[in-house]
C-alpha positions as CSV (number, residue, x, y, z in Angstrom):
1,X,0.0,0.0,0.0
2,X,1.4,3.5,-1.0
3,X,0.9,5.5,1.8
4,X,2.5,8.9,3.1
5,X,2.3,10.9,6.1
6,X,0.6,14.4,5.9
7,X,-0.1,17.4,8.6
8,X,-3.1,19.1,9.2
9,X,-3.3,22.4,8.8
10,X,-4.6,25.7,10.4
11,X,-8.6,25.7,9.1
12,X,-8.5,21.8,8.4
13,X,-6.3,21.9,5.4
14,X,-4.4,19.2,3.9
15,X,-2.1,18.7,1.4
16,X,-2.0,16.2,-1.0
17,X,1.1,14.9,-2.2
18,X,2.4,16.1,-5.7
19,X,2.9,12.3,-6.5
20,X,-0.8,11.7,-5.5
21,X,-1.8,14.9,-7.3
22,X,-0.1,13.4,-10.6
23,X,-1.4,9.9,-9.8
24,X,-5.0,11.4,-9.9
25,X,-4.3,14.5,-12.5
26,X,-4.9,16.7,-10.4
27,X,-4.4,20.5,-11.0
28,X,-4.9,23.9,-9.0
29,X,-8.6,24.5,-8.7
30,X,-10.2,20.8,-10.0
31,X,-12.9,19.7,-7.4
32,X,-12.8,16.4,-5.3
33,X,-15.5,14.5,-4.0
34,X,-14.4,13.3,0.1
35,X,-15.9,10.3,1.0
36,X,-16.4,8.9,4.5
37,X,-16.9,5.3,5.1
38,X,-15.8,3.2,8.1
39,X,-14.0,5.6,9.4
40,X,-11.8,6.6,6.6
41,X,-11.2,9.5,3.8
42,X,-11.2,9.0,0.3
43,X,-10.6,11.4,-2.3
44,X,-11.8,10.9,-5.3
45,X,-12.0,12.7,-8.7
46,X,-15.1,14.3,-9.5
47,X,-15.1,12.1,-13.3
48,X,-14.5,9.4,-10.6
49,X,-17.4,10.6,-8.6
50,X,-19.7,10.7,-11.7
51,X,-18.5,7.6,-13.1
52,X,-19.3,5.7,-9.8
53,X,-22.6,7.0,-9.6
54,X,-23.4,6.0,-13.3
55,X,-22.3,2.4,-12.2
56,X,-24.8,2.5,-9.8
57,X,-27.6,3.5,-11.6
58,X,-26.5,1.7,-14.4
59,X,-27.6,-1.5,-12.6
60,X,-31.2,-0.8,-12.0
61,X,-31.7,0.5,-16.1
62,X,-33.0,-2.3,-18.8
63,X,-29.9,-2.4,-21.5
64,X,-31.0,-0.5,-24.6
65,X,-33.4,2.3,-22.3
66,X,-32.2,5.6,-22.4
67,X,-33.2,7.9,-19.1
68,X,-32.4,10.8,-20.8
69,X,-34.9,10.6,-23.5
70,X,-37.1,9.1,-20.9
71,X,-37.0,12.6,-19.7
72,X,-36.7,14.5,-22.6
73,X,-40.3,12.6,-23.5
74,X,-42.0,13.2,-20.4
75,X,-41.3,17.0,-20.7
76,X,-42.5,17.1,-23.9
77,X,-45.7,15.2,-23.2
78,X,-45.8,17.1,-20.1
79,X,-45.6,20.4,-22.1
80,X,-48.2,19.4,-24.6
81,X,-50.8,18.9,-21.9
82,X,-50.1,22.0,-20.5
């Protein structure tokens, strides 16, 4: 396991190691999604983030159905009735 030690900072900062940074592409600014399970922090990318959460829906959806257009054809029947 790669692991490195880090300080926390004044305001709850912590810095993540430019080899970690790299490892993830990481650059000045990009968002990260924290997440908290049993006990532990992980840092993910948000395209990780995303991804993950597509995974999981991904599951519950018939192959070949589309939940966009779903949508897209609700609004529009939605829209007509109105």
């Amino acid at each position: 396991m790669n692991e490195v030690k880090s300080r926390l900072h004044v305001g709850g900062r912590l810095v993540i190691p430019s080899r970690y940074r790299k490892a993830l592409g990481l650059k000045p600014g990009d968002e990260v999604v924290l997440i908290l399970e049993e006990g532990e922090i992980r840092v993910v990318t948000a395209r990780q983030a995303v991804r993950r959460a597509q995974a999981l829906v991904r599951r519950y959806v018939p192959k070949g159905r589309s939940l966009s257009e779903d949508l897209i054809r609700e609004r529009r029947e939605e829209a007509a009735r109105a």
